[in-house]
C-alpha positions as CSV (number, residue, x, y, z in Angstrom):
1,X,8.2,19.5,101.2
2,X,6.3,22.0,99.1
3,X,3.2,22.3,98.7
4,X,0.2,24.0,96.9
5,X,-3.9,24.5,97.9
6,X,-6.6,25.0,95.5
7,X,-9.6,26.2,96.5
8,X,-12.6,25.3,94.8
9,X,-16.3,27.6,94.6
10,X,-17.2,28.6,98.1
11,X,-15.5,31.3,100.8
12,X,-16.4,28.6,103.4
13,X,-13.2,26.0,101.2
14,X,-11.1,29.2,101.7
15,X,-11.4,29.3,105.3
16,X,-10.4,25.6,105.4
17,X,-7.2,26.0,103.6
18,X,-5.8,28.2,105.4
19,X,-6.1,26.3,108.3
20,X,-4.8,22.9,106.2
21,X,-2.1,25.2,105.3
22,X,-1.5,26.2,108.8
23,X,-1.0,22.3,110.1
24,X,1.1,21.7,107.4
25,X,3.7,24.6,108.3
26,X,3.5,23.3,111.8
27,X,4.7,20.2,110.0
28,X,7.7,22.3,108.4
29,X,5.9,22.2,104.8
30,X,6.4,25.6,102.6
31,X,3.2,26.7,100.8
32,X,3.7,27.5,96.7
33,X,1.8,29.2,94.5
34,X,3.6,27.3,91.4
35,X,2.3,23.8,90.7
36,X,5.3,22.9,89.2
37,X,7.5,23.1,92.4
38,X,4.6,21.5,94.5
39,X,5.5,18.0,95.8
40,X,1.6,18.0,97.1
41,X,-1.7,19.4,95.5
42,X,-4.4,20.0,98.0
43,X,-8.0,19.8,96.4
44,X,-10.5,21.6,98.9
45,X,-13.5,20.7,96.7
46,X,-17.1,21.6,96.0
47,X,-20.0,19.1,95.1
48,X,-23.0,22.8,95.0
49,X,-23.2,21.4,91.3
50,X,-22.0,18.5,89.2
51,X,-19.7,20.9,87.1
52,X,-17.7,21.7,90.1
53,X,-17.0,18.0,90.4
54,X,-16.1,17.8,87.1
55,X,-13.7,20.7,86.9
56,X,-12.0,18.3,89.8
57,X,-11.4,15.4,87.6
58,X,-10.5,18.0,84.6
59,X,-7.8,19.4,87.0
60,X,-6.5,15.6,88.0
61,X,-6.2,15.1,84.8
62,X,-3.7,18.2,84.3
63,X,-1.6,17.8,87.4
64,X,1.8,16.2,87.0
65,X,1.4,12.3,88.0
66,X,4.8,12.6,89.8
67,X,3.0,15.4,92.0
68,X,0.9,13.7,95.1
69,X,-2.7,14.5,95.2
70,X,-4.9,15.4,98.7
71,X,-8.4,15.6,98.4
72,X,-10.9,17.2,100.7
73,X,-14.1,18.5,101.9
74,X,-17.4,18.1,100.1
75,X,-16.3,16.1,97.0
76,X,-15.3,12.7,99.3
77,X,-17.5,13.4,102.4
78,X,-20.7,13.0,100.8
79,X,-19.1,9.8,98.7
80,X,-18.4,8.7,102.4
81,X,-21.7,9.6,104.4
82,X,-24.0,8.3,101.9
83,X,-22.2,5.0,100.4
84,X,-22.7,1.6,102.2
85,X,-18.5,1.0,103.6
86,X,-17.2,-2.4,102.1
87,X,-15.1,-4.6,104.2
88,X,-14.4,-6.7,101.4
89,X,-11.3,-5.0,99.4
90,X,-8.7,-6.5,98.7
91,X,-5.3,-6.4,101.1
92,X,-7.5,-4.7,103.7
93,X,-4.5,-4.7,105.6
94,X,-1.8,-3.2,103.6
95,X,-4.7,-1.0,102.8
96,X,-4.6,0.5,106.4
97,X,-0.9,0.9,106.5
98,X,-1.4,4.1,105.0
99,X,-4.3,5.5,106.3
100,X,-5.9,7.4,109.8
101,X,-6.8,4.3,111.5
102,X,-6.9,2.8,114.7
103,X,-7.0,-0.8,116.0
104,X,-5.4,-3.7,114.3
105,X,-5.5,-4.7,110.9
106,X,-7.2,-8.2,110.1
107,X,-8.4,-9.3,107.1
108,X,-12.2,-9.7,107.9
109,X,-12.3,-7.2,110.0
110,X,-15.4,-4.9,110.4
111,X,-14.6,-1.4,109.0
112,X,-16.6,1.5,111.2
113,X,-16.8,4.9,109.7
114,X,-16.4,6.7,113.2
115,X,-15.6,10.0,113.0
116,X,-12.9,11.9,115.1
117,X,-14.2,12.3,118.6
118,X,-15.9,8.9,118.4
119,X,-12.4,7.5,118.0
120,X,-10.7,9.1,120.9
121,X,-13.8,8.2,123.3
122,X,-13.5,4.6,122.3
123,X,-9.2,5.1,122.7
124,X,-9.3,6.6,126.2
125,X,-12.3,3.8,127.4
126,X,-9.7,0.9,125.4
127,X,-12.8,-0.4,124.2
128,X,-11.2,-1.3,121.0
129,X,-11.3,-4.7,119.5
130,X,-9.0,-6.6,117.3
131,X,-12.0,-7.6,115.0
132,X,-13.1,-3.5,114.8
133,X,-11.2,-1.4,112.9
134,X,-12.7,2.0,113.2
135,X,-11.3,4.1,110.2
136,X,-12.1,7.7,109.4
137,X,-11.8,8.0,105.6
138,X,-9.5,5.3,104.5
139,X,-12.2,3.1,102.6
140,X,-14.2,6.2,101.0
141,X,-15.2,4.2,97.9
142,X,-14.2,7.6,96.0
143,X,-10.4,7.1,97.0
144,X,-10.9,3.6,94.6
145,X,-12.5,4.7,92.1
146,X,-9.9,8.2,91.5
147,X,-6.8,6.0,92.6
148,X,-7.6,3.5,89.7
149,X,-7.2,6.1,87.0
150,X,-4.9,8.9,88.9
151,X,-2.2,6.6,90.9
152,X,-1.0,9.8,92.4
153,X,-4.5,10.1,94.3
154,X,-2.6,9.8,97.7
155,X,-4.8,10.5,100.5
156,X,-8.8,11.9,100.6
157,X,-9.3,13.0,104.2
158,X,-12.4,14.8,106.2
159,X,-12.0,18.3,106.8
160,X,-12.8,17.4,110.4
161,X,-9.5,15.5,110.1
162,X,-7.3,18.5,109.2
163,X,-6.5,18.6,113.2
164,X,-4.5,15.3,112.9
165,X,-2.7,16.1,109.8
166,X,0.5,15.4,111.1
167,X,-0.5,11.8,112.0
168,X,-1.8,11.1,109.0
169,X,1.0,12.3,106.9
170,X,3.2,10.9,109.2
171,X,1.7,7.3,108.4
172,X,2.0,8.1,104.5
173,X,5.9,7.5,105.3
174,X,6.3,11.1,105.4
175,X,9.2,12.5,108.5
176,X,7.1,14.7,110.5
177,X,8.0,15.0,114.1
178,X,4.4,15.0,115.9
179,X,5.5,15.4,119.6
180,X,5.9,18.6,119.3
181,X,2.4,19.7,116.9
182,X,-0.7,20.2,119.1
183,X,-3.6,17.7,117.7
184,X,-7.3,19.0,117.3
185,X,-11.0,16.9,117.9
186,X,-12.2,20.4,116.5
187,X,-10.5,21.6,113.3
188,X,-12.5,25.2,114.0
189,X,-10.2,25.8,116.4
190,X,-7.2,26.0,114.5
191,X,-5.5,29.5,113.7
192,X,-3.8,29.9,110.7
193,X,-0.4,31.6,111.9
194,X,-0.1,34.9,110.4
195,X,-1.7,37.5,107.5
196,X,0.6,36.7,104.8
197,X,-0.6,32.5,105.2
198,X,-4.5,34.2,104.8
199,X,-4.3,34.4,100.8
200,X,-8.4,34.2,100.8
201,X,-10.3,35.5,98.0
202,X,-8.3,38.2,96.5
203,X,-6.6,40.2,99.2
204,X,-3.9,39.2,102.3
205,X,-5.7,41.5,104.1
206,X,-9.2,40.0,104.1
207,X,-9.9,36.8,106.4
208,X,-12.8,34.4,106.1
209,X,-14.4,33.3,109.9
210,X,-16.4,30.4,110.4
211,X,-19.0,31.1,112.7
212,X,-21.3,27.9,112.3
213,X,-20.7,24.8,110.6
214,X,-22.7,22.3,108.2
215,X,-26.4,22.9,107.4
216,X,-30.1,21.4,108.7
217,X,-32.5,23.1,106.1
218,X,-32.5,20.4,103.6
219,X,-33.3,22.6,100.5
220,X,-35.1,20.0,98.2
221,X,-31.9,20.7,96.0
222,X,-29.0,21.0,97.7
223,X,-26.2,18.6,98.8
224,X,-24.9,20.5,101.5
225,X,-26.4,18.7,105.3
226,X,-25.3,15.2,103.2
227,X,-22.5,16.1,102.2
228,X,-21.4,18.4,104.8
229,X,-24.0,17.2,107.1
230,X,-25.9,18.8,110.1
231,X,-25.5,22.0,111.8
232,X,-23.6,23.2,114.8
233,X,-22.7,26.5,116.1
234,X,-19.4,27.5,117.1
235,X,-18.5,28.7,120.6
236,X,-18.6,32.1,120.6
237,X,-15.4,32.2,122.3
238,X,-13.7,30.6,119.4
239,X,-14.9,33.0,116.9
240,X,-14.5,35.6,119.0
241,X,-10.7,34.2,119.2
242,X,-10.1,33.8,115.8
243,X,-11.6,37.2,114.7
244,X,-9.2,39.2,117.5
245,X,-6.7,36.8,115.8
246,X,-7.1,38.5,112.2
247,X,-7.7,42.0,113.6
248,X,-4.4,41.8,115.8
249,X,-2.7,40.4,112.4
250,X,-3.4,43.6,110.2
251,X,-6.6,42.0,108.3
252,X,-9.1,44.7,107.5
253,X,-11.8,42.8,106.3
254,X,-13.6,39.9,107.8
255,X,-16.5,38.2,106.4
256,X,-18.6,36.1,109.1
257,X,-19.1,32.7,107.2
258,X,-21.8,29.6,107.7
259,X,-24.5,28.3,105.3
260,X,-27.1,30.4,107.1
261,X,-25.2,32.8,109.1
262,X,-27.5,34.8,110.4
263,X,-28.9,31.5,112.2
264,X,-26.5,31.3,114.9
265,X,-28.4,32.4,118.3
266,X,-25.7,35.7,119.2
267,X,-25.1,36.4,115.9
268,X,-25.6,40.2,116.5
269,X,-23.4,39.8,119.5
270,X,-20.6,38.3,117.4
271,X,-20.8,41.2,115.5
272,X,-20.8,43.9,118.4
273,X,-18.2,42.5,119.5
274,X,-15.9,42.6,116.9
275,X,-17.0,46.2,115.7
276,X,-16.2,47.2,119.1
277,X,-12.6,45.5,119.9
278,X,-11.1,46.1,116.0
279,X,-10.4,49.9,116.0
280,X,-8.2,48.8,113.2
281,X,-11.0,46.6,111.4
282,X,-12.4,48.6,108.0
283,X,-15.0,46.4,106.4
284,X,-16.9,43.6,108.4
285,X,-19.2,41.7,106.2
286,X,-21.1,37.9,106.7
287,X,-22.2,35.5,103.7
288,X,-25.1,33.9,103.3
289,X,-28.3,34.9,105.5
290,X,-31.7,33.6,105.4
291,X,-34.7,35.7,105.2
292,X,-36.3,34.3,108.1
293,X,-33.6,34.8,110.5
294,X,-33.3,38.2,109.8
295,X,-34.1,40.6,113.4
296,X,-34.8,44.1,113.5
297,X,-31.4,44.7,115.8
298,X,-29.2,43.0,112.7
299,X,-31.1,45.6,110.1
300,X,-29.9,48.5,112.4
301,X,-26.7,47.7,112.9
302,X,-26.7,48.2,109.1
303,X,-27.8,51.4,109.2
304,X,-25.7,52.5,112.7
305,X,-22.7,50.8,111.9
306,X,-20.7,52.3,108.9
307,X,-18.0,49.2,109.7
308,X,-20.8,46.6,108.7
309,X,-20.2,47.2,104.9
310,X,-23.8,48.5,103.0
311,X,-24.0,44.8,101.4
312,X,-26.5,42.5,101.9
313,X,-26.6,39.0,99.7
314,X,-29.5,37.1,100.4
315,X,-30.3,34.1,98.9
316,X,-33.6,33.8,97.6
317,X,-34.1,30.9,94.5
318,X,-37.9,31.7,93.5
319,X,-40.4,34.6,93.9
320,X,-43.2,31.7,93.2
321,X,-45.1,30.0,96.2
322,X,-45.3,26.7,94.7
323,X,-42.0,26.6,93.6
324,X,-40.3,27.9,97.1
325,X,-42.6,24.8,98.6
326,X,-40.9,22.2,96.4
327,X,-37.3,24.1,97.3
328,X,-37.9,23.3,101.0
329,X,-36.8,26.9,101.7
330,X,-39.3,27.6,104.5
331,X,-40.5,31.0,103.7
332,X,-43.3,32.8,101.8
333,X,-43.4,35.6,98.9
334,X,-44.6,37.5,101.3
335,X,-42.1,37.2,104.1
336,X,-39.1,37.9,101.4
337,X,-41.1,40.7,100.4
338,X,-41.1,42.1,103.9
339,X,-37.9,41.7,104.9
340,X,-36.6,43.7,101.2
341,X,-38.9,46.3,102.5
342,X,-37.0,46.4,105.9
343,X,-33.9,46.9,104.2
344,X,-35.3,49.7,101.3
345,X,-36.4,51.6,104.7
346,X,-33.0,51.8,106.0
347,X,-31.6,55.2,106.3
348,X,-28.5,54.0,104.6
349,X,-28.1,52.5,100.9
350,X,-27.7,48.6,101.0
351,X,-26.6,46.8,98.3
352,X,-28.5,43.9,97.5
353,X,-27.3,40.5,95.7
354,X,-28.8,37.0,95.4
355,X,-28.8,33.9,94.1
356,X,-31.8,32.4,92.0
357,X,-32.6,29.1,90.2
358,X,-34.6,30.0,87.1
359,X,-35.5,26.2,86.0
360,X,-35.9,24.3,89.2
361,X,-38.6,21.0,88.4
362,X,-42.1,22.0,87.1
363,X,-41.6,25.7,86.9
364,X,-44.3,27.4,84.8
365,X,-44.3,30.5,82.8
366,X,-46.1,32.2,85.5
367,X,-43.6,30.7,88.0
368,X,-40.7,32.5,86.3
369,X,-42.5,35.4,85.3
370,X,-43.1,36.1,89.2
371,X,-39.3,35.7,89.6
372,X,-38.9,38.3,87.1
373,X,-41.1,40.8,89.0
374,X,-39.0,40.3,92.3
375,X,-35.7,41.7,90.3
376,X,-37.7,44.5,89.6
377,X,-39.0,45.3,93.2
378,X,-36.0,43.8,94.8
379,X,-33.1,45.9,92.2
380,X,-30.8,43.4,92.9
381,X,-27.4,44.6,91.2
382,X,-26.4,41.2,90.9
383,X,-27.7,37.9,90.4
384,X,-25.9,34.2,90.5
385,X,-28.3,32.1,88.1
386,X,-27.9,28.7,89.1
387,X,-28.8,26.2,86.7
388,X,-30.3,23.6,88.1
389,X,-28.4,20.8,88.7
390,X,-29.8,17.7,90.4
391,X,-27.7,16.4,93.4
392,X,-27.3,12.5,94.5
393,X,-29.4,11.7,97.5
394,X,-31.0,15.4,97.8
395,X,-35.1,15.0,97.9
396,X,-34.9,16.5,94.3
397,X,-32.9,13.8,93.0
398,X,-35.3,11.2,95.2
399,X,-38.7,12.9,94.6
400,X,-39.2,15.6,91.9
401,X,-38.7,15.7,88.0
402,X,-35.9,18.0,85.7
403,X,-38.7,18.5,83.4
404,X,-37.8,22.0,82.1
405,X,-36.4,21.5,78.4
406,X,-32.9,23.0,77.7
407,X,-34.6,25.3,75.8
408,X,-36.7,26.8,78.0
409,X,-33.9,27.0,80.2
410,X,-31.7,29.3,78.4
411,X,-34.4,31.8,77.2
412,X,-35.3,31.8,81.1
413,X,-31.5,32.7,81.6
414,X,-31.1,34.9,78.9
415,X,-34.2,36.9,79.6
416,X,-33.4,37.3,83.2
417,X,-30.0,38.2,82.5
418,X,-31.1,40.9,80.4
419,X,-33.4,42.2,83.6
420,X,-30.4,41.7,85.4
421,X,-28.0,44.2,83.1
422,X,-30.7,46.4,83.1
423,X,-31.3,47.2,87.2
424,X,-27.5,46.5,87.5
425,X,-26.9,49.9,85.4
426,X,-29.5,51.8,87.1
427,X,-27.8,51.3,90.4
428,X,-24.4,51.6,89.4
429,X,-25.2,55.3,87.6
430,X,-26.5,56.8,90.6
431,X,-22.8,56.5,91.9
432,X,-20.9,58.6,89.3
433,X,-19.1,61.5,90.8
434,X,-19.2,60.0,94.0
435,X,-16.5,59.4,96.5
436,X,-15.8,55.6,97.7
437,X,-13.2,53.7,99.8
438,X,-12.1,51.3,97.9
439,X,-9.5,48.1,98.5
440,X,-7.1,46.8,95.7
441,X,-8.0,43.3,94.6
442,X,-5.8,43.2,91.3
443,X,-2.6,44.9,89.9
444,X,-2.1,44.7,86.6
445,X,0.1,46.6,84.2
446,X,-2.9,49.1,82.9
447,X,-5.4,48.7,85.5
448,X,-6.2,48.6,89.2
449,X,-9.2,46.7,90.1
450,X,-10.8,47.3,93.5
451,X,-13.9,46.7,95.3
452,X,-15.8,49.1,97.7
453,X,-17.8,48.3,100.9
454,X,-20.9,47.3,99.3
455,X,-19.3,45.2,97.2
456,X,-19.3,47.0,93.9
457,X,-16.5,46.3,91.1
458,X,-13.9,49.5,90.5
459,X,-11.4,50.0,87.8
460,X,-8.6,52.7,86.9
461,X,-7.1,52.5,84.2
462,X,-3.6,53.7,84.5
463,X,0.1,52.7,84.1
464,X,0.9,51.3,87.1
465,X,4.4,51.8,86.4
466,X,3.7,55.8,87.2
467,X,4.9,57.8,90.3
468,X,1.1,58.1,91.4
469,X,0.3,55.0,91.4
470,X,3.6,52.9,91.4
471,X,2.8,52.1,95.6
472,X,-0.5,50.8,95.0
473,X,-0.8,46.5,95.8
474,X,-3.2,44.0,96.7
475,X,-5.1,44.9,100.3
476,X,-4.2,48.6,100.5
477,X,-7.4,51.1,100.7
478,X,-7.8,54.2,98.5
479,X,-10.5,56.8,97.6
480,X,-11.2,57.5,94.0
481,X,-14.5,59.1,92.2
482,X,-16.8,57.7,90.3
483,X,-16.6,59.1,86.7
484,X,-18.2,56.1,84.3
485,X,-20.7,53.3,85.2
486,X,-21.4,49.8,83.5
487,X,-23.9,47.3,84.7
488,X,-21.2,45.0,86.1
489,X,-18.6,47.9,86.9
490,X,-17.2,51.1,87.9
491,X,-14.7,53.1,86.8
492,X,-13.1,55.7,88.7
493,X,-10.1,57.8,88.9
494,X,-7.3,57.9,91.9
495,X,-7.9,61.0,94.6
């Protein structure tokens, strides 16, 4: 069996497929990168925005309908968490033929939504009744309502679930010999198997590492703790595991991964540690922190460590008071403000990147002209304007308004993509004729792309074909100079 995973939006989906993909080669599977040899589509989705969901039924649309269709992660968990389970469908039973389930199949029977663990306590105390079927995604009304248009919709499992992969595949009629494939409560703790089963982002040598999981903040707009729900720190021993994993496995780049990563209680011991037991580790980076988490001991381990790469994306939506109240985000103008000073101080260069939501529900002219002024004090070199979209059960969707005409909303993005172009080329001139490491993203026939350690875009343009540069590929490091700056790139020539 071969089969494909596509990753949709966030870093934290790409750390999942690789470990789907990893229980799936335990099963024997091959991984493809061509769709039209896959026998299976994975779909690790995104529901951040309503367009991600939609470029997920666009894509079901354009698969082959002889090609079997998986779908996970945020897409069908919040359908499950925060939909009422019927008991009522029809052929309950041949329904749970196919599916993760446990218990016996009656057609009245009360359907529980337990979730792994909950299952296996119940197992081991055989407290199990006939008339309790405790099920972990099988009657996700999202599987019913895809599987009426796209037949080939074959399973939509938790992420949780990717530990018992080989159960549930083996109960979709598929040979799989299980006795042999190790089952996990805790899909965190599985490894995938090797660097060249790591294809994250754009590099076999960069790895993605969970470090906490789910979210408690409950941003006013964001779907993430329902859909994902609430938050739970890993074991430092298991990250601590995984990242030796990686380093022992010739990645050179990890990025540190959770909603708010900087949240987790030894978070500046996790990185310590790995700095210190990865001679052979180049870049360590983590996405997203919080500005109230930040500590003074993180902040100098910027500026002692030249391993923790000079890049710094912090999240920060609004630079208006009123508008950061109705966000939920628990923090002030002024605290933002103080913790961008902190990092200006630093006696090394940081590059700084955020995301902001220009039209979030009653923002005023003076709201977004605020916004404006913290691009200018902040010099962000890039900005991801979210548009906001409003989310099913968030407190937005429940409580506020999407009162800002469309409009309004594209000057507001216009103008402040304008700012943003602006500060983007100040920053990126005062690199020319300097001297950066770089790592190969993209080979192409007339150009090299590359990014450095704080993140920056770098291009040569060059035939690849040529004796100089003819060894270059994806993951390997070079040093080039800066000749030529853009707001959204560098260009630079091979040294």
């Amino acid at each position: 069996m071969k089969f494909l995973t596509e990753v949709f939006w966030c870093q934290m989906n790409y750390a999942d497929a690789a470990r789907i993909r990893s229980m799936l080669q335990y099963c024997g599977w091959t991984e493809t990168k061509d769709e039209s040899e896959a026998d299976i589509v994975i779909f690790v989705t995104c529901s951040v925005r309503a367009k991600s969901e939609d470029k997920i039924t666009w894509r079901l649309k354009q698969v082959d309908r002889n090609t079997k269709i998986r779908i996970t992660w945020c897409m069908p968990q919040h359908f499950l968490r925060n939909t009422k389970v019927q008991n009522n469908e029809k052929k309950i039973a041949d329904q749970l033929k196919v599916w993760n389930f446990i218990g016996n199949a009656s057609q009245d029977a009360t359907i529980i939504g337990w979730d792994t663990s909950s299952i296996r306590h119940k197992t081991d105390e055989q407290q199990l009744a006939s008339s309790i079927i405790p099920v972990n995604n099988a009657f996700n009304p999202l599987f019913y309502r895809l599987n009426g248009t796209f037949k080939n919709v074959e399973l939509i499992f938790r992420i949780d679930d990717t530990g018992l992969l080989p159960l549930i595949i083996s109960q979709l009629w598929y040979e799989v010999d299980t006795s042999k494939i190790k089952q996990y409560d805790e899909y965190t703790e599985i490894l995938p198997q090797a660097t060249t089963m790591i294809q994250t982002w754009d590099s076999t040598k960069t790895a993605f590492v969970p470090i906490s999981t789910w979210c408690s903040q409950f941003c006013s707009y964001c779907i993430v703790p329902y859909a994902r729900w609430l938050e739970k720190h890993l074991d430092i021993d298991t990250i601590l595991q995984e990242a030796k994993h990686h380093a022992d496995n010739w990645i050179q780049e990890i990025t540190l991964l959770w909603q708010i990563v900087n949240k987790h209680p030894r978070f500046v011991d996790i990185i310590s540690w790995i700095l210190k037991n990865s001679p052979d580790l180049k870049w360590l980076r983590y996405t997203s922190p919080y500005p109230t988490y930040y500590s003074d001991e993180l902040l100098a381990l910027h500026q002692q460590e030249s391993k923790l790469c000079p890049h710094i994306h912090i999240p920060v939506q609004s630079w208006s008071d009123s508008v950061l109240k109705r966000m939920h985000r628990g923090y002030t103008v002024a605290q933002f403000k103080e913790m961008i000073d902190k990092v200006h101080n630093l006696k090394r260069d940081i590059n700084i990147t955020t995301d902001i939501i220009v039209w979030f529900s009653w923002e005023t002219d003076e709201d977004f002209k605020q916004t404006l002024d913290l691009v200018k004090y902040a010099k962000f070199s890039m900005i991801y304007i979210g548009k906001y979209s409003v989310r099913p059960w968030t407190y937005g969707a429940n409580h506020l308004v999407d009162d800002v005409p469309q409009h309004i909303k594209d000057e507001r993005r216009a103008t402040l993509n304008d700012l943003l172009l602006s500060i983007a080329l100040q920053n990126n001139q005062k690199e020319i004729w300097l001297t950066r490491e770089i790592m190969v993203s993209h080979v192409r026939k007339w150009m090299i792309k590359w990014h450095t350690d704080s993140l920056k875009n770098v291009t040569i343009t060059c035939n690849t074909k040529d004796e100089k540069y003819k060894h270059i590929q994806r993951g390997h490091f070079a040093t080039v100079k800066i000749h030529t700056a853009e707001s959204m790139m560098l260009h630079a020539d091979l040294i």
